[in-house]
C-alpha positions in Angstrom: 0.0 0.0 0.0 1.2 3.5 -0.5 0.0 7.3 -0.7 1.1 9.4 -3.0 3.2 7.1 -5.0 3.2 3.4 -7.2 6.0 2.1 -5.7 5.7 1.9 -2.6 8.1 0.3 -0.3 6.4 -2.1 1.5 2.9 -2.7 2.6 1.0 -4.1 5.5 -0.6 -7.3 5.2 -4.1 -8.3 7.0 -2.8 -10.7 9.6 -3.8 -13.8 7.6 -1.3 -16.8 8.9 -1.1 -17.7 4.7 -0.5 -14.3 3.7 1.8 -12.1 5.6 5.0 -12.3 4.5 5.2 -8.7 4.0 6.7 -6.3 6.6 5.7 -2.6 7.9 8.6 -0.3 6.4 8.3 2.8 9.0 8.7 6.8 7.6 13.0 6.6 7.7 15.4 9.7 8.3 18.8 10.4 9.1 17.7 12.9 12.3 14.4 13.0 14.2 14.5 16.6 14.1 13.4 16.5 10.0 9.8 14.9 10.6 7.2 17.0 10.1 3.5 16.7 10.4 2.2 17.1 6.4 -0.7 19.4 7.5 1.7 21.9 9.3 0.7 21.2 12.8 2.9 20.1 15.7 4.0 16.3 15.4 0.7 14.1 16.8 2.2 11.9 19.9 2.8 8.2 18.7 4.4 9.0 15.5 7.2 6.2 15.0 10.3 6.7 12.8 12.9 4.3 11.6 16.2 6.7 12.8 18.7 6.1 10.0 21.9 7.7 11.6 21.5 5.8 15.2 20.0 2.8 13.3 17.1 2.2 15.6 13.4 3.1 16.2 12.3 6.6 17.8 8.3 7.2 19.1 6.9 11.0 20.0 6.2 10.8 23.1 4.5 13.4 25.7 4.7 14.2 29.4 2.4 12.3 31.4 2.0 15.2 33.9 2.4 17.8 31.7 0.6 17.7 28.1 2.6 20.8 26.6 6.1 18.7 27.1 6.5 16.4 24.1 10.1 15.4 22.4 11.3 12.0 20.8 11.8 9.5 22.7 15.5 7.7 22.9 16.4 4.8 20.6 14.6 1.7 20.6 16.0 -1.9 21.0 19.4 -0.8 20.0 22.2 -3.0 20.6 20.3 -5.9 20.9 23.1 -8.9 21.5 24.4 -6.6 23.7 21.7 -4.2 25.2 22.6 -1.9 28.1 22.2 -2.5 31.5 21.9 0.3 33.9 20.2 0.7 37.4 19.6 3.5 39.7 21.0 4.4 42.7 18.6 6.9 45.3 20.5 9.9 46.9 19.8 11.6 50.5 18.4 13.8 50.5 17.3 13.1 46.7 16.0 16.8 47.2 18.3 19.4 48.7 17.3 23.0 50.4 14.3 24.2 51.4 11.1 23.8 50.2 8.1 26.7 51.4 5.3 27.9 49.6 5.8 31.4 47.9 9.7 31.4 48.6 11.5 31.2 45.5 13.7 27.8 45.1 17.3 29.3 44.7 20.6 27.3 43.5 20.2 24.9 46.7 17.4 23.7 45.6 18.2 20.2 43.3 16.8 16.7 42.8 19.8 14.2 42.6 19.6 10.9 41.6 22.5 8.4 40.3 22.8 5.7 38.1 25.4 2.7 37.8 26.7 1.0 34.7 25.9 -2.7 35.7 26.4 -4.4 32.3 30.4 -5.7 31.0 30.5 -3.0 28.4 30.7 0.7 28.4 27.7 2.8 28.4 26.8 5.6 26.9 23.7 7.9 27.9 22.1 11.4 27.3 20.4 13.1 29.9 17.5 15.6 29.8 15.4 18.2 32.2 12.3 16.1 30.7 13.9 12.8 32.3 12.3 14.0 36.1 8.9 14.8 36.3 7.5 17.2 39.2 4.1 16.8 40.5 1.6 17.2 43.5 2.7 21.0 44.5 2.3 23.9 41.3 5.0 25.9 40.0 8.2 24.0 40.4 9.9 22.3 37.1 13.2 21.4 36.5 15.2 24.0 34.6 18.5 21.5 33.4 20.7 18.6 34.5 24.3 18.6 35.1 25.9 16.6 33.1 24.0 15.9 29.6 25.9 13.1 29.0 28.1 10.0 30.8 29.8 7.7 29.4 30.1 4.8 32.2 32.9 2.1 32.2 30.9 -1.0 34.2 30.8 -0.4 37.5 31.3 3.5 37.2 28.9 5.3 39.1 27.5 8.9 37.7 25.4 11.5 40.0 23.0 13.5 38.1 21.8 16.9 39.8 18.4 18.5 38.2 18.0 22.1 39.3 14.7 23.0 40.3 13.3 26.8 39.6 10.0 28.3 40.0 8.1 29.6 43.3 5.7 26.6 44.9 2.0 27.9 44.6 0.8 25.7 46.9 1.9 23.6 50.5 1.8 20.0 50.2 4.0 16.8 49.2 6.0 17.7 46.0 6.9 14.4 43.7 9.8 13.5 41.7 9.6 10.9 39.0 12.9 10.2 37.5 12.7 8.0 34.0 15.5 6.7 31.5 15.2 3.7 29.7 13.5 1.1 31.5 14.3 2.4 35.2 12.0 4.8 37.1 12.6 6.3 40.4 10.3 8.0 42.8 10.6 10.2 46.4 8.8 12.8 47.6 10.1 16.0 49.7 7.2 18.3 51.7 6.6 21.8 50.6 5.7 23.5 53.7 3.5 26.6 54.4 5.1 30.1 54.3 6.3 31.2 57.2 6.8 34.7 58.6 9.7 35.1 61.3 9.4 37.9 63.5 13.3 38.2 64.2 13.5 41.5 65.5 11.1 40.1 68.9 13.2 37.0 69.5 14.6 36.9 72.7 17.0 34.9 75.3 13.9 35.2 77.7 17.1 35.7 80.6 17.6 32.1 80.6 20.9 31.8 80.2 23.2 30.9 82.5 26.2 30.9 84.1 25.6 34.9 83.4 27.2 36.5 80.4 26.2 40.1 80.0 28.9 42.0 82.0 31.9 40.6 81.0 30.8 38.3 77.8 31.7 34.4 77.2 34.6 33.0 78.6 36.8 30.6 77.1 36.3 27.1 78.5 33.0 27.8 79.8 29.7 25.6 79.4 26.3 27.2 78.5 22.9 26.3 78.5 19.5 28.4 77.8 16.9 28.8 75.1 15.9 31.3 72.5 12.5 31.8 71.4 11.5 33.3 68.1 7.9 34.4 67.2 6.6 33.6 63.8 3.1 33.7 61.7 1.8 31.1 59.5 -1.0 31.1 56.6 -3.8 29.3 57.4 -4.4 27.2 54.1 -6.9 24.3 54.9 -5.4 21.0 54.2 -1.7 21.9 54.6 0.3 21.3 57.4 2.5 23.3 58.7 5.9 22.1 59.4 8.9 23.5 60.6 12.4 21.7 59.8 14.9 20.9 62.3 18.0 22.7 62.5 21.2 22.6 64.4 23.8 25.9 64.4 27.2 25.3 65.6 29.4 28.7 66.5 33.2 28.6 68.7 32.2 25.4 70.7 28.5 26.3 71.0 25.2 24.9 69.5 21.6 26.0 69.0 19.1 23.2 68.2 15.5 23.2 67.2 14.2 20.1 66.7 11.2 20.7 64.3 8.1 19.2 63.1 4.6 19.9 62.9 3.1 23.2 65.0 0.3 25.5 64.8 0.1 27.9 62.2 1.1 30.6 64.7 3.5 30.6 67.9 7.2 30.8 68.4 10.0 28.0 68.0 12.7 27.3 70.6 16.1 26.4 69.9 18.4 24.9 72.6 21.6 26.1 73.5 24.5 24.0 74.8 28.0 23.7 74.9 31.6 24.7 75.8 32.3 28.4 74.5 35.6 27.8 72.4 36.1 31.8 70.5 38.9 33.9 71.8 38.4 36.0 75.4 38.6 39.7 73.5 35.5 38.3 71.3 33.5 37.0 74.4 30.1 36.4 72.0 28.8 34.7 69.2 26.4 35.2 66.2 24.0 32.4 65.2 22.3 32.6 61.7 19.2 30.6 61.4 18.2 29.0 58.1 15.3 31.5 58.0 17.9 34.3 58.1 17.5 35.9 61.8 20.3 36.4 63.5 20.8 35.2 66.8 23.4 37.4 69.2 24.6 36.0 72.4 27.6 38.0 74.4 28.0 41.7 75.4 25.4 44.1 76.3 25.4 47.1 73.7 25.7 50.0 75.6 25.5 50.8 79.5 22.3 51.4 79.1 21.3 48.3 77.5 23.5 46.9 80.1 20.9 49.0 83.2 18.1 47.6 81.3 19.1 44.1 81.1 20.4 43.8 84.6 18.5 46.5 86.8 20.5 47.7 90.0 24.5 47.5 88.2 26.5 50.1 89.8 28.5 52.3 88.5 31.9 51.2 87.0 33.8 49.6 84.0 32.4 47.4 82.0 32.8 45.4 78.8 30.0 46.3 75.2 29.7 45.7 72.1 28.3 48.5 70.6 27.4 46.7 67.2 26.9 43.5 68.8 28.3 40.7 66.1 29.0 43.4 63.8 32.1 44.1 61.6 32.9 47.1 62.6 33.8 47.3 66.5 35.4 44.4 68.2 34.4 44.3 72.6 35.4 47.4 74.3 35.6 48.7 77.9 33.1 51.4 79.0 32.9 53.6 81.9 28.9 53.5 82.9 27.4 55.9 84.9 24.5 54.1 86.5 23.3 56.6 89.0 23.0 60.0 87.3 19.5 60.8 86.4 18.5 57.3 86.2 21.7 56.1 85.2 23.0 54.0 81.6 25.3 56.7 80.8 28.4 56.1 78.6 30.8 58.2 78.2 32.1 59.0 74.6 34.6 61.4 75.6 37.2 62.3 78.5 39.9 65.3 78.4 41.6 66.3 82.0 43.6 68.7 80.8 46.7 70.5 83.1 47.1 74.5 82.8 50.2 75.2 80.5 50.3 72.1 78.4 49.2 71.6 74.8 48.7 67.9 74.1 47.0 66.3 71.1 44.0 64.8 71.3 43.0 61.5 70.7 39.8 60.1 67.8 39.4 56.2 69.1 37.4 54.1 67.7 37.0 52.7 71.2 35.7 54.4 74.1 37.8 56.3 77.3 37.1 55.4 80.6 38.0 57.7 84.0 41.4 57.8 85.4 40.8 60.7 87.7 38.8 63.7 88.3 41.1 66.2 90.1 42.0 69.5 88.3 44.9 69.8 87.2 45.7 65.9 86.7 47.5 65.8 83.3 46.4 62.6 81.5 47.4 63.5 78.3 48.6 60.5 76.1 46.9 58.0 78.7 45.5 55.5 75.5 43.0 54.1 78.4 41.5 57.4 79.1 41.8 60.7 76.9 40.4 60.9 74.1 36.8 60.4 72.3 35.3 57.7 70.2 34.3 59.0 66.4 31.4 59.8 65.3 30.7 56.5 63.9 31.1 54.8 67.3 28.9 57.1 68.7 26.4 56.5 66.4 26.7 52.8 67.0 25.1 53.6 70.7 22.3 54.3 69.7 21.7 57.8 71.8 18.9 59.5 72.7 20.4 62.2 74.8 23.6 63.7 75.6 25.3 64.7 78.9 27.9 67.1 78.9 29.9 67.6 82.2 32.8 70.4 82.8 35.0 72.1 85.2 37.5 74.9 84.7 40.3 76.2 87.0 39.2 79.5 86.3 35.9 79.3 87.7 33.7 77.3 90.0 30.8 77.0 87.4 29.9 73.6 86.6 28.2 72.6 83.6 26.2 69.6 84.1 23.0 69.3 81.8 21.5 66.9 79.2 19.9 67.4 76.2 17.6 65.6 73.6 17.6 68.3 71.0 17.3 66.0 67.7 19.2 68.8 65.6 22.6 68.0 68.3 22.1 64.7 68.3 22.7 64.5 64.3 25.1 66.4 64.6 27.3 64.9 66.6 27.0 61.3 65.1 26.6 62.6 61.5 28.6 66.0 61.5 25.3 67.2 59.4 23.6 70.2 60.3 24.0 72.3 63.4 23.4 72.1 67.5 20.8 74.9 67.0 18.4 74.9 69.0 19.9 73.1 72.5 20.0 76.4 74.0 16.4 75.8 74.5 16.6 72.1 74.9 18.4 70.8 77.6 17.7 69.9 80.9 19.8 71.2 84.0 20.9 68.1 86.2 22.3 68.0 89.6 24.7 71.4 90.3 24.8 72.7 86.5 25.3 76.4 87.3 27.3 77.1 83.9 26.0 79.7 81.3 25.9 77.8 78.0 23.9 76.2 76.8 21.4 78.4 77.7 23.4 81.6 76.6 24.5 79.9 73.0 23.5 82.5 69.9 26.5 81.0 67.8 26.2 77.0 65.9 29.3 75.9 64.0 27.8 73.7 60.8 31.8 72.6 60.1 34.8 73.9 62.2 38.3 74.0 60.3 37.2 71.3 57.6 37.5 68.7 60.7 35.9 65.3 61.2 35.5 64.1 64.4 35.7 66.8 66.7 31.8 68.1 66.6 32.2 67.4 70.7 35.5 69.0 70.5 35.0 72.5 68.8 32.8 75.4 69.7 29.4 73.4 68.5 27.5 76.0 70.5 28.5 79.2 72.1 27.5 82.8 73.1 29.4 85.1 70.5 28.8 88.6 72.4 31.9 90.8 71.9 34.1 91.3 75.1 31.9 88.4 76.8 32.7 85.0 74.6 32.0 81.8 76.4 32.7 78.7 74.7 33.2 74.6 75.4 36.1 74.5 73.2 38.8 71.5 73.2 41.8 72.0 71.4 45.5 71.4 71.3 46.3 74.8 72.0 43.0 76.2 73.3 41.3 74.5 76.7 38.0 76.4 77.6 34.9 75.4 79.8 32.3 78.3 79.7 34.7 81.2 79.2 37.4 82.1 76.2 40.6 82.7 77.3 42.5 81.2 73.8 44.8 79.6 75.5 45.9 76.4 77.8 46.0 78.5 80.8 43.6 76.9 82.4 43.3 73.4 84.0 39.9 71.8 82.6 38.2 68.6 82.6 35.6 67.9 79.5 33.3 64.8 79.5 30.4 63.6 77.5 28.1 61.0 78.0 25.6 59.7 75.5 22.3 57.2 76.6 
């Protein structure tokens, strides 16, 4: 029988036992790629083709759980004295990351299978994204496999890895159905609900122990405690919602959660234990959850943070962090003033200054503490205790308000008053803008007696082109001619609400920040 043509190459017989000694000659090509459908619409699936350049029989096939999918399937019976023999070999976890509804899967997220050359000849195979099937959660398909091809001495042993992309639609038990040849491989991973973690209110709940706060971890020292971490859930019927375990190792010291199912909103706890094995000037560690909080355990932040963390600490030195796991300051000592107006004071800056000398001053970016408080006193050079931290480190405290402190040996005026003024308060942690304003924002505390700030008419925007030294130069001063008064730190020029342009007097500058 033929179409289109008297000579056709074969023809089919009608399956008479007498009759049928003629075969069915399939449609033949050198390359799959050349068949076409005659009426100009996509290849139907079924078609079969005699593949001339492999010498074997190809079928169009379609995806089972995807109708759009279609391609040629691989040869047919080929090699038949010698047919390939390959097996599987399942992978854990065959699927790697995480899996959560409405989060994006990233590169972490693979399906990984292998398979094994079994027969006594070598192997050759192709490998394609269509080999693994997805199904049971929406919007997840694999994107390609790594490698394409293998070619497997017996015995060798070859891991395929399928990278997954897409967003999940929908919570439930995702599918993978792996296919080549005659092998087939199935496992399932669960796609959980999204979850929302509330980082910012997780909290040690003061549980652990022995106590850490003042002077950070120590070296050799076993810990125990929990952290808790809010979170909200959807509340998609049919799904549940499970959370995965985790374990976080950091310098000796572990957190552990160990998941499962829970209610679609809570918090999680994660257990700490362990032997703190980081260096002594570190004193603290950072734990990253999978969900991306992070998780700080050492020094308190600030004094005040310190007061509010451990109500009734007394005055003194201790040991902050002011950016707590950060980059950018390592653990520092801090002089705390816990009593004064409510106490949580830290002071930024210290200068006791003797009459007649003109030492340089000190930018740190670590903080002074207090040596003594005598006029007259010279503690110039002291690394421990003149000097100011930048900008930048003051900035990393946080403050609300300022304290400035003072005594000169010229008069008995003492300047003692705090300020919230928002204007100061950039300015001295940004060097933007001006103190304008604190003359009639401050609040007189214990003895203050001095005239500024009340008396200030002057605001320096930039003194000198200088960085640094906001607290330093005349930020705020009463300009009157003949009457100057001015808080004004400098090598050559040491004043404390007066002007005298010189070193000749003994002074003592400090400022706190809370």
């Amino acid at each position: 029988m033929g179409i289109g043509t008297t000579t056709p190459r074969g023809d089919l017989d009608i399956n008479n036992p007498l009759t049928n000694t003629n075969g069915l000659v399939l449609p033949t090509n050198a390359s799959a790629a050349n068949m076409q459908n005659p009426q100009g619409d996509n290849l139907a699936p079924g078609t079969v083709m005699y593949d001339s350049s492999a010498n074997c029989i190809r079928y169009y096939e379609k995806n089972i759980a995807n109708d759009s999918i279609q391609k040629w399937s691989n040869c047919l019976l080929t090699d038949r004295e010698n047919p390939p023999s390959i097996d599987y070999i399942a992978v854990d976890p065959s699927f790697t990351g995480n899996y959560s509804q409405n989060v994006a899967m990233t590169s972490a997220n693979t399906f990984r299978v292998a398979v094994t050359n079994t027969s006594f000849a070598t192997v050759a195979l192709n490998f394609a994204r269509t080999d693994l099937m997805l199904s049971g959660v929406e919007g997840v398909e694999a994107s390609s496999v790594s490698p394409t091809t293998a070619t497997l001495s017996p015995g060798q042993v070859q891991l395929l890895t399928y990278t997954l992309t897409g967003t999940p639609t929908n919570c439930g038990t995702l599918t993978g159905t792996w296919k080549k040849l005659n092998l087939q491989y199935a496992t399932n991973v669960y796609v959980r609900q999204s979850v929302n973690y509330v980082c910012n209110q997780g909290s040690w709940n003061n549980s652990v122990a022995p106590e850490y706060k003042l002077n950070g971890l120590v070296p050799g020292v076993s810990y125990t405690g929990t952290y808790t971490i809010p979170y909200t859930g959807s509340s998609e019927s049919g799904c549940e919602l499970q959370l995965p375990a985790e374990t976080i190792t950091q310098n000796g010291l572990t957190l552990t959660y160990t998941g499962g199912p829970v209610s679609s909103t809570g918090t999680i706890t994660y257990t700490l234990s362990g032997t703190y094995t980081g260096p002594a000037y570190v004193a603290a560690v950072t734990f990253t959850t999978s969900s991306g909080c992070q998780i700080y355990l050492g020094l308190c932040s600030s004094c005040k943070d310190i007061l509010t963390k451990l109500p009734g600490t007394p005055d003194g030195v201790y040991k902050i962090d002011p950016d707590q796991g950060g980059t950018t300051y390592s653990t520092m000592n801090a002089q705390c003033d816990m009593t004064t107006d409510g106490g949580g004071w830290t002071m930024v800056l210290n200068y006791l200054h003797r009459t007649g000398t003109s030492p340089a001053i000190s930018v740190r970016t670590y903080l002074p503490v207090i040596g003594s408080s005598t006029l007259g006193t010279n503690e110039a050079g002291n690394a421990s205790i003149w000097g100011h931290g930048n900008r930048a480190l003051q900035a990393a405290l946080k403050p609300t308000e300022y304290r400035f402190y003072g005594l000169s040996s010229g008069h008995n005026r003492v300047m003692n008053f705090k300020t919230a003024h928002t204007g100061s308060i950039n300015y001295f942690t940004t060097g933007t803008g001006s103190a304008s304003g604190i003359q009639n924002s401050f609040t007189p505390l214990s003895g203050h007696t001095t005239n500024l700030p009340a008396t200030a008419n002057t605001f320096l925007t930039q003194f000198q082109g200088s960085d640094n030294l906001e607290l330093l130069n005349p930020s705020f001063y009463n300009s009157s001619i003949g009457t100057s008064i001015r808080w004004y730190i400098n090598t050559n020029i040491w004043e404390m609400d007066e002007q005298t342009s010189s070193n000749v007097r003994s002074t003592l500058h400090r400022v706190w920040v809370r």
